[in-house]
BAFI-176674 format. One record per residue (C-alpha): residue number from 1; chain; x negated, y negated, z; residue in one letter. Coordinates in steps of 0.5 Angstrom, whole numbers. Example, Ala and Ser with C-alpha at 12.3 -4.5 7.8 and 13.67 -1.06 7.14 Angstrom:
2
<pt><k>1</k><c>A</c><xx>-25</xx><yy>9</yy><zz>16</zz><r>a</r></pt>
<pt><k>2</k><c>A</c><xx>-27</xx><yy>2</yy><zz>14</zz><r>s</r></pt>
This chain:
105
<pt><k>1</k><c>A</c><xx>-31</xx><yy>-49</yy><zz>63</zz><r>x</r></pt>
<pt><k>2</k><c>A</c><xx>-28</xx><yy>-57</yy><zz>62</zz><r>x</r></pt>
<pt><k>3</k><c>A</c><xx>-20</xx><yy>-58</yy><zz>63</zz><r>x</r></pt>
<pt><k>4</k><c>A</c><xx>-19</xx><yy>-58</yy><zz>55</zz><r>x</r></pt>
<pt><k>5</k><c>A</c><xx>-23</xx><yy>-53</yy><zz>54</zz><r>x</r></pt>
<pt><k>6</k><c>A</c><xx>-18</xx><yy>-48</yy><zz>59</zz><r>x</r></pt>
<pt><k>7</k><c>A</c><xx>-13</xx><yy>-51</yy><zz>56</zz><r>x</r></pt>
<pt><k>8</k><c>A</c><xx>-15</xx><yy>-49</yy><zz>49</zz><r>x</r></pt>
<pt><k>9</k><c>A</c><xx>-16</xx><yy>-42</yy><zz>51</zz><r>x</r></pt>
<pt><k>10</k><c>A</c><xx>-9</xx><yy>-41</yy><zz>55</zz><r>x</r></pt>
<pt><k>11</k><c>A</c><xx>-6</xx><yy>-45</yy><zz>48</zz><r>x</r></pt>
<pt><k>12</k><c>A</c><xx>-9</xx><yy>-39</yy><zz>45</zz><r>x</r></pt>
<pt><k>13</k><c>A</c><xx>-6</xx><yy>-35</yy><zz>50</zz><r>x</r></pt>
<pt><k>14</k><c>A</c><xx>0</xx><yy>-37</yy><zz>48</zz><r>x</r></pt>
<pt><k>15</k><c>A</c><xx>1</xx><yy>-38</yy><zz>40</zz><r>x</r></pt>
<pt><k>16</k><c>A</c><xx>-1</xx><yy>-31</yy><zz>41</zz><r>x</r></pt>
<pt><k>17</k><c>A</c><xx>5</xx><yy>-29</yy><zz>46</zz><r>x</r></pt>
<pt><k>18</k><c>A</c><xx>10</xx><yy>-33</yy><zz>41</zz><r>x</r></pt>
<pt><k>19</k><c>A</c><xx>7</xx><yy>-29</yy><zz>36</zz><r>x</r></pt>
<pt><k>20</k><c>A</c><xx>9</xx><yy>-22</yy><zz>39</zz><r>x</r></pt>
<pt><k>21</k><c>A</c><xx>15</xx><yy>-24</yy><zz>41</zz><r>x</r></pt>
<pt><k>22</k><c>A</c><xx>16</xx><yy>-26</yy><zz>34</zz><r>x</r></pt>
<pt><k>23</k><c>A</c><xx>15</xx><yy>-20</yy><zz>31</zz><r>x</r></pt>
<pt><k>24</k><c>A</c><xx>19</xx><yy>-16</yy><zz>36</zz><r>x</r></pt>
<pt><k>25</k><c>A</c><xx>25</xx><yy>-20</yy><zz>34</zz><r>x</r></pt>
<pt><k>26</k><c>A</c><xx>24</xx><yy>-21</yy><zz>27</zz><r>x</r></pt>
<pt><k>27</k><c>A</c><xx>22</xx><yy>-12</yy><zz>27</zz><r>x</r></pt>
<pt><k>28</k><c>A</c><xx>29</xx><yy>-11</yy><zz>31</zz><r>x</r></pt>
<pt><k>29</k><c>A</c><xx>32</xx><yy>-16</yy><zz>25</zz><r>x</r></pt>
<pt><k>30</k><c>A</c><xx>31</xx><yy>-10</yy><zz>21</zz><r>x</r></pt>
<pt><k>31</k><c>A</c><xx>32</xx><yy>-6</yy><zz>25</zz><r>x</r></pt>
<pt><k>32</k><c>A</c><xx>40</xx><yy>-8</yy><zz>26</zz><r>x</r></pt>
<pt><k>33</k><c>A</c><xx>41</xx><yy>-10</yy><zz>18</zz><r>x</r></pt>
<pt><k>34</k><c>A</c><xx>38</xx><yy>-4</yy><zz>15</zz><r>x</r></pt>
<pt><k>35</k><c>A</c><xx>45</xx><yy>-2</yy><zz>18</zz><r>x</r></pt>
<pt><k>36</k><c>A</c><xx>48</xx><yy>-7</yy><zz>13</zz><r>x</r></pt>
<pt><k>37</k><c>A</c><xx>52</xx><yy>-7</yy><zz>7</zz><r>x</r></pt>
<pt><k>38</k><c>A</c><xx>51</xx><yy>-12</yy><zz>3</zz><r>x</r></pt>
<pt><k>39</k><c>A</c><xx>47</xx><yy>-16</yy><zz>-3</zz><r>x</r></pt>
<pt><k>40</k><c>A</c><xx>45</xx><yy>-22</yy><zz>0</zz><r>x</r></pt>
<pt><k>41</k><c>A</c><xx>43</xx><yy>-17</yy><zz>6</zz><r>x</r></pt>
<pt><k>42</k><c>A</c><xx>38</xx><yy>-13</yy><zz>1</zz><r>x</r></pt>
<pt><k>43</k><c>A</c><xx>34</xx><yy>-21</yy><zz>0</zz><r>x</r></pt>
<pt><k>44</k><c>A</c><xx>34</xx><yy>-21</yy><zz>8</zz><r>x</r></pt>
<pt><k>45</k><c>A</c><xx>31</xx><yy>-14</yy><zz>9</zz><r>x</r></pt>
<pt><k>46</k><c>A</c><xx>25</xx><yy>-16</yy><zz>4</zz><r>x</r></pt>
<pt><k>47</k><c>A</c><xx>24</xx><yy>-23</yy><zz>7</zz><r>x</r></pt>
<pt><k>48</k><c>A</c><xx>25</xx><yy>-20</yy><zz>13</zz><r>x</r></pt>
<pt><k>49</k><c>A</c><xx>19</xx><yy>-15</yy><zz>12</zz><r>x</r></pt>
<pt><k>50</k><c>A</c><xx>14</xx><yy>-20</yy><zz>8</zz><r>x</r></pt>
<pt><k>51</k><c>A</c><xx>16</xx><yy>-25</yy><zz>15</zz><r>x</r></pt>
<pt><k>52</k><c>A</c><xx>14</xx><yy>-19</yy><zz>19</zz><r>x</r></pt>
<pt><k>53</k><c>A</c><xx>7</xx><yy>-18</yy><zz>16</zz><r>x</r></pt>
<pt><k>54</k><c>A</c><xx>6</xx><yy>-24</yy><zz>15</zz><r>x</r></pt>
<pt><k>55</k><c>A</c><xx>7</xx><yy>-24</yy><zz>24</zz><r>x</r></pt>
<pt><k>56</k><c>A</c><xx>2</xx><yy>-18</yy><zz>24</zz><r>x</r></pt>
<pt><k>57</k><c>A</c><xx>-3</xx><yy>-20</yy><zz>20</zz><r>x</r></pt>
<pt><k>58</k><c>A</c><xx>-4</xx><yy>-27</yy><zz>24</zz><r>x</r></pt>
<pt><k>59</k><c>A</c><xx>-3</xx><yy>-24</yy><zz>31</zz><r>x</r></pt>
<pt><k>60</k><c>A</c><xx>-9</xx><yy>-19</yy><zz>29</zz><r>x</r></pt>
<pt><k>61</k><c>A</c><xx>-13</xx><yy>-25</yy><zz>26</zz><r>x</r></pt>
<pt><k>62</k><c>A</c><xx>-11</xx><yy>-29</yy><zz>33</zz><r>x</r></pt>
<pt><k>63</k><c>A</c><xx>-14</xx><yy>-22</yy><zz>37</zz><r>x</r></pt>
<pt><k>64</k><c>A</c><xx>-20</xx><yy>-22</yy><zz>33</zz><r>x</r></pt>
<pt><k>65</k><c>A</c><xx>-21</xx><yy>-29</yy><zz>34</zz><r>x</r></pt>
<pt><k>66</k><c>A</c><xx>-20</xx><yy>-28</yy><zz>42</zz><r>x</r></pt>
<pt><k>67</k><c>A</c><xx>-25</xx><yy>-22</yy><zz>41</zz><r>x</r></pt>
<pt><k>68</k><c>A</c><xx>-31</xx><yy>-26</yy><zz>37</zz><r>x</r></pt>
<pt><k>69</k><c>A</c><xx>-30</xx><yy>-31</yy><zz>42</zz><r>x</r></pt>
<pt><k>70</k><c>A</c><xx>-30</xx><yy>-28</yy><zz>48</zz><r>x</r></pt>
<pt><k>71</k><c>A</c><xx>-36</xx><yy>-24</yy><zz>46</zz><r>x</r></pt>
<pt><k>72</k><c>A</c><xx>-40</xx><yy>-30</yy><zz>45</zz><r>x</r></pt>
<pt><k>73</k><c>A</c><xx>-38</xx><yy>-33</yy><zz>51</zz><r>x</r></pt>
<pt><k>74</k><c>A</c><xx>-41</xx><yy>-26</yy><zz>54</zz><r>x</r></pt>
<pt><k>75</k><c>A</c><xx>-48</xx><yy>-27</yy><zz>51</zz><r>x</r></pt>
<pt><k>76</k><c>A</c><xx>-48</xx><yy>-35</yy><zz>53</zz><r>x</r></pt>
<pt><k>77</k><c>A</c><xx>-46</xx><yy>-33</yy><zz>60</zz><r>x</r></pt>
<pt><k>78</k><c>A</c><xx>-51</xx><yy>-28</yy><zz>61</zz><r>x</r></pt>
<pt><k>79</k><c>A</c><xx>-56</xx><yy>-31</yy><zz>57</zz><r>x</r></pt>
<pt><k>80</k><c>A</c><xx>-56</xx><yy>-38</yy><zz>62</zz><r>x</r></pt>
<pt><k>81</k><c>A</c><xx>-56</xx><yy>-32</yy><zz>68</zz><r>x</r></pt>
<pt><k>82</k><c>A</c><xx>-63</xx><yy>-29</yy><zz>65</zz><r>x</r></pt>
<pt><k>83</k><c>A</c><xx>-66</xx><yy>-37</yy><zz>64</zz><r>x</r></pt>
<pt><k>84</k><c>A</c><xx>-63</xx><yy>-40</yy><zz>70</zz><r>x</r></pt>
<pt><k>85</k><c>A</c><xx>-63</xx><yy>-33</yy><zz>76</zz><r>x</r></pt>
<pt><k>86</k><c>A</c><xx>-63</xx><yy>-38</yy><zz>82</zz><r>x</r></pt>
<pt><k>87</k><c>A</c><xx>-58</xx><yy>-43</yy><zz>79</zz><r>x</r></pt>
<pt><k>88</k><c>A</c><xx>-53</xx><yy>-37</yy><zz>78</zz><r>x</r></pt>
<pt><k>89</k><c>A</c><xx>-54</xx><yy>-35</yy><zz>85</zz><r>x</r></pt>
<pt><k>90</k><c>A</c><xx>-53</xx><yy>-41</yy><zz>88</zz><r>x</r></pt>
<pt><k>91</k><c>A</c><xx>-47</xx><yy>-42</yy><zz>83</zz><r>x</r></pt>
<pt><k>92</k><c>A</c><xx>-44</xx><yy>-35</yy><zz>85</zz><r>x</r></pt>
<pt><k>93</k><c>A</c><xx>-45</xx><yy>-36</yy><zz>93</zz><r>x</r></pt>
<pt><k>94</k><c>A</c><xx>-42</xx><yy>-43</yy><zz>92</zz><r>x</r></pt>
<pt><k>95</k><c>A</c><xx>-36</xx><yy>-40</yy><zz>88</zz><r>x</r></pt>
<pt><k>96</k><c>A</c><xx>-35</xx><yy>-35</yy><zz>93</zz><r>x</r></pt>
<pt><k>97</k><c>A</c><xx>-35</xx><yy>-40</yy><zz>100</zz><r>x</r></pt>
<pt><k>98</k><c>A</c><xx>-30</xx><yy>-44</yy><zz>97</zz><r>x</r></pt>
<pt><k>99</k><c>A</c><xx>-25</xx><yy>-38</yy><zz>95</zz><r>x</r></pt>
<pt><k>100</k><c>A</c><xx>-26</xx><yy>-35</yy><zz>102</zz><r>x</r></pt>
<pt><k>101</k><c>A</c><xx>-25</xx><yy>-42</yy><zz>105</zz><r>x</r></pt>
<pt><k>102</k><c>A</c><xx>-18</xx><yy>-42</yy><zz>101</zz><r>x</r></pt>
<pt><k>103</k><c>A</c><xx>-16</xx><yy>-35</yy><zz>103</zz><r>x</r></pt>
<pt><k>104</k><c>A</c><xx>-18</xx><yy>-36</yy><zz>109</zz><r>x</r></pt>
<pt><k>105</k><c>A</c><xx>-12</xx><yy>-41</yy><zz>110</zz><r>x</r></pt>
C-alpha cells in the first residue's frame, strides 16, 4: 500500500471519527433543549433533529463505504496469494524478520 494510499484510508478513518462525535454531541443538544422553554427553541429541536440524521445517515454511508472497500481489498489480496503463492511466502517471512528484528531491540 503507497504513502497516499494510508493516508486516504487513516483520513477516512477520521471523517467518520468526527462524524460520531458530531452525533453524539448534536444527539445531547437535543437531550438538554427538550428541557427548554421557549419558541426559538422549538426551531432548535427541529434543526437539530434533521442535523441528526442528517450525521446518521453519513456515517452509516462512510461505514458502508469502508465495508465494501475492505471486502475488495480482501478479494484482491487473496487473489495475489493464489496467483503468486511463493512471492507471498517470501513476502510474508520478509514482514515477519523485519518486525522480529524491531522487537527484537
Amino acid at each position: 500500500m503507497t504513502d497516499t494510499t494510508q493516508q486516504l484510508a487513516l483520513g477516512g478513518q477520521k471523517i467518520v471519527e468526527d462524524l460520531r462525535v458530531l452525533l453524539t454531541d448534536s444527539e445531547e443538544m437535543m437531550r438538554l433543549a427538550a428541557n427548554v422553554p421557549g419558541e426559538g427553541i422549538d426551531a432548535l429541536r427541529d434543526r437539530l433533529g434533521a442535523h441528526v440524521e442528517t450525521l446518521q445517515s453519513a456515517l452509516g454511508d462512510a461505514q458502508q463505504n469502508a465495508q465494501r472497500r475492505y471486502r475488495t481489498a480482501t478479494v484482491h489480496t487473496e487473489r495475489y496469494v493464489r496467483r503468486n503463492p511463493w512471492r507471498s511466502i517470501g513476502i510474508a517471512a520478509g514482514v515477519g524478520f523485519l518486525l522480529g528484528a524491531l522487537s527484537a531491540r
